[in-house]
C-alpha positions in Angstrom: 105.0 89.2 108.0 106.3 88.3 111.4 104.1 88.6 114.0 103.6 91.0 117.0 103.9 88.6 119.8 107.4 87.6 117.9 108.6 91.2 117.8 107.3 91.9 121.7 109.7 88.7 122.7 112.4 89.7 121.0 112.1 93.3 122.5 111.1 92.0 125.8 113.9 88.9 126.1 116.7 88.9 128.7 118.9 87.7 125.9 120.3 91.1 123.8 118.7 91.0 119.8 122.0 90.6 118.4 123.0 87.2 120.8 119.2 86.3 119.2 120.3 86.5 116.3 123.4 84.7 116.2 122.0 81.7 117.7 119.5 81.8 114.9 122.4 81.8 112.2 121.5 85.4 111.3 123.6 88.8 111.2 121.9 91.0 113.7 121.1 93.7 111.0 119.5 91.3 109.1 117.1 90.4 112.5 117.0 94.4 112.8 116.1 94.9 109.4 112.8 91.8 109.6 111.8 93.8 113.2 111.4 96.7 111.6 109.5 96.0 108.2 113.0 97.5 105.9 113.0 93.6 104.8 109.7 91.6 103.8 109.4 87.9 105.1 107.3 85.0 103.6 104.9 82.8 105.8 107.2 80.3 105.6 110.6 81.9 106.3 113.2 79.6 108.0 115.0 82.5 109.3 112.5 83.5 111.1 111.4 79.9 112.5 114.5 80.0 113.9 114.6 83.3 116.0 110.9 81.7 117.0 112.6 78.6 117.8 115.1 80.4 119.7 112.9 82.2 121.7 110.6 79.0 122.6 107.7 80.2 120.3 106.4 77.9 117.5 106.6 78.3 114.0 102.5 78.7 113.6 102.9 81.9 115.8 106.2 83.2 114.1 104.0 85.0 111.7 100.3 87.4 111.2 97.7 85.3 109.5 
């Protein structure tokens, strides 16, 4: 599950979720859809590293434990 300090900084970034997104390599629905629980993520999803990586956040904190 991605974490709560992922979803505040994607909400809370200067950047818009969609220009997120595509520097991740994801659709923007598809960064939507993760944000708001429609699609389940691992602990280990790459897509969301990225958006973490985007974002300057590391991959340990890209997810609950």
């Amino acid at each position: 599950m991605i974490s709560k300090r992922l979803i505040m900084e994607i909400k809370l970034s200067p950047i818009p979720a969609y220009k997120i997104a595509q520097k991740a390599g994801l659709d923007p629905s598809t960064l939507s859809k993760m944000v708001c629980g429609i699609t389940r993520t691992k602990a280990d999803d790459k897509r969301v590293v990225r958006v973490g990586h985007v974002l300057g956040i590391k991959a340990d904190e890209c997810f609950e434990k």
